[in-house]
N, C-alpha and C positions, 0 to 999 in steps of 0.2 A: 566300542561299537558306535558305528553312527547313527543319529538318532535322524529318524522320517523327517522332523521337521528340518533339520537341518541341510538334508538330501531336496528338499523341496526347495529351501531359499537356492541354495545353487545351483538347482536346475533351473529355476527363474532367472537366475542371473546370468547362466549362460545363453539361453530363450533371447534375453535384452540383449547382449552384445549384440547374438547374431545379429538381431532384426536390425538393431542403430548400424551393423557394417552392412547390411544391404541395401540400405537406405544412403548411404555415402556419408557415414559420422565413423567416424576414428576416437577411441580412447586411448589415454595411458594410463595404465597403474604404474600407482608411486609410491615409496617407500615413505608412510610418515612420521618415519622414526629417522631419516637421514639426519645426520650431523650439519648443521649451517652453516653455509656456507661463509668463507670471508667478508666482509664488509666489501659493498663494488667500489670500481676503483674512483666514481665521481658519485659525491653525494649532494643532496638538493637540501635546502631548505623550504620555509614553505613561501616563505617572500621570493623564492628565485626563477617562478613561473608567472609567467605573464600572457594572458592571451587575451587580445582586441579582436573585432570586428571589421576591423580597416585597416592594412598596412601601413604601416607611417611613413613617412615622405622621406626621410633621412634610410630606409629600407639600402642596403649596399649592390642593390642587384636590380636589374631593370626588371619592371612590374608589368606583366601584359594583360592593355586597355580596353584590348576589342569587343564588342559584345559580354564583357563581362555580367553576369549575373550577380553573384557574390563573390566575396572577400572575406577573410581571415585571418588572424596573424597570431605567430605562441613563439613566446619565444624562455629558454631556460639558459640558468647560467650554475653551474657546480661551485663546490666550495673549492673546488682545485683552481677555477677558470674558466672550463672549458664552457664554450657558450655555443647556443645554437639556435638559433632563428628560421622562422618558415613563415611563406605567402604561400597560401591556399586560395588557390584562383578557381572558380566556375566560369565558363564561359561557354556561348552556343555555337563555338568557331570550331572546324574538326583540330581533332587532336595536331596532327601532323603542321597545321596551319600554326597554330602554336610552336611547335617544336621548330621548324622554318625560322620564326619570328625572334625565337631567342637564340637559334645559330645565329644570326648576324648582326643580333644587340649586346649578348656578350663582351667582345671585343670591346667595343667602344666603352663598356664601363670598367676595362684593362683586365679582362677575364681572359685566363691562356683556358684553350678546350682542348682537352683529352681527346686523342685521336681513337678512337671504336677500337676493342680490340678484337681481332677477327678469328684470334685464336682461342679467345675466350668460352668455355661453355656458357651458354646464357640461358636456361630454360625458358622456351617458349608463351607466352601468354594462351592464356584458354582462349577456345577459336571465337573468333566474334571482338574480342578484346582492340584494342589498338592503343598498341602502348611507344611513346618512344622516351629514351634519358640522353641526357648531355653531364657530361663531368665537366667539372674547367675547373680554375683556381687563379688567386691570386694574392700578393705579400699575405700568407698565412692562413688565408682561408679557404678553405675546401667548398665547393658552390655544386650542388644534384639538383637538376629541372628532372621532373616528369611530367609525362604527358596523356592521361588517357582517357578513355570512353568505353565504359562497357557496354556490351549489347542491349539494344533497345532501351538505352539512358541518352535522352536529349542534349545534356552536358557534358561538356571534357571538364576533367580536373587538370587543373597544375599543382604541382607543391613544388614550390624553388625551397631547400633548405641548404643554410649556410653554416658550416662549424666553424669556430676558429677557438685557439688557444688564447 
């Protein structure tokens, strides 16, 4: 037999879901008895993160200057290799003006771009959003611009991140 108190906590607790999924929060329940998973396939150390304030000059990818606000830079490297570096740009310039700006700087730092693909599903950004990406690559490295601004936020961000092996 079940016991009142017991019928009370889970009626509480169904009570809370509801109310967290009408409010727009999502849970999972999870099994915390699952099995562990494998080791992932790149592992960090704690020396192998690095994050400044200032993009460094030697950066592989052109850095955009305009109206910048702030700056940022983090960069990781695994015990396998793989490396990955990002410039976090703030700027008061719109998004798009940005994304313009590194379509046709790319090139010139020998970045081949990724032509859109049109067949792609892409899930839309939330309205009000203005987001745009550029792929490109070059000898081994994989290079993602974005570009956006959320609604009623005065700044665009960029994040250029570069992986390479």
């Amino acid at each position: 037999m079940i016991s009142s108190h017991f019928k009370s906590v889970v009626a509480a607790v169904v009570i809370s879901i509801g109310y967290l999924s009408s409010q727009g929060v999502q849970a999972q329940l999870t099994n915390v008895n699952k099995q562990k998973p494998p080791g992932p396939p790149h592992q960090y150390t704690k020396d192998s993160f690095k994050v400044q304030k200032q993009v460094p000059s030697n950066f592989p990818a052109p850095v955009y200057a305009s109206n910048v606000v702030s700056t940022s830079y983090q960069e990781t490297a695994s015990i396998k290799g793989l490396r990955s570096m990002a410039a976090i740009i703030k700027t008061s310039d719109p998004p798009q003006t940005a994304y313009q700006w590194y379509q046709s700087s790319l090139p010139s730092f020998g970045y081949e771009i990724y032509p859109p693909k049109v067949t792609q599903a892409i899930p839309a950004p939330p309205a009000g959003v203005e987001y745009y990406t550029i792929k490109a690559h070059k000898d081994g490295q994989f290079l993602y611009v974005s570009c956006s601004r959320l609604p009623k936020h005065p700044d665009t961000a960029i994040n250029v991140t570069i992986t390479a092996q």
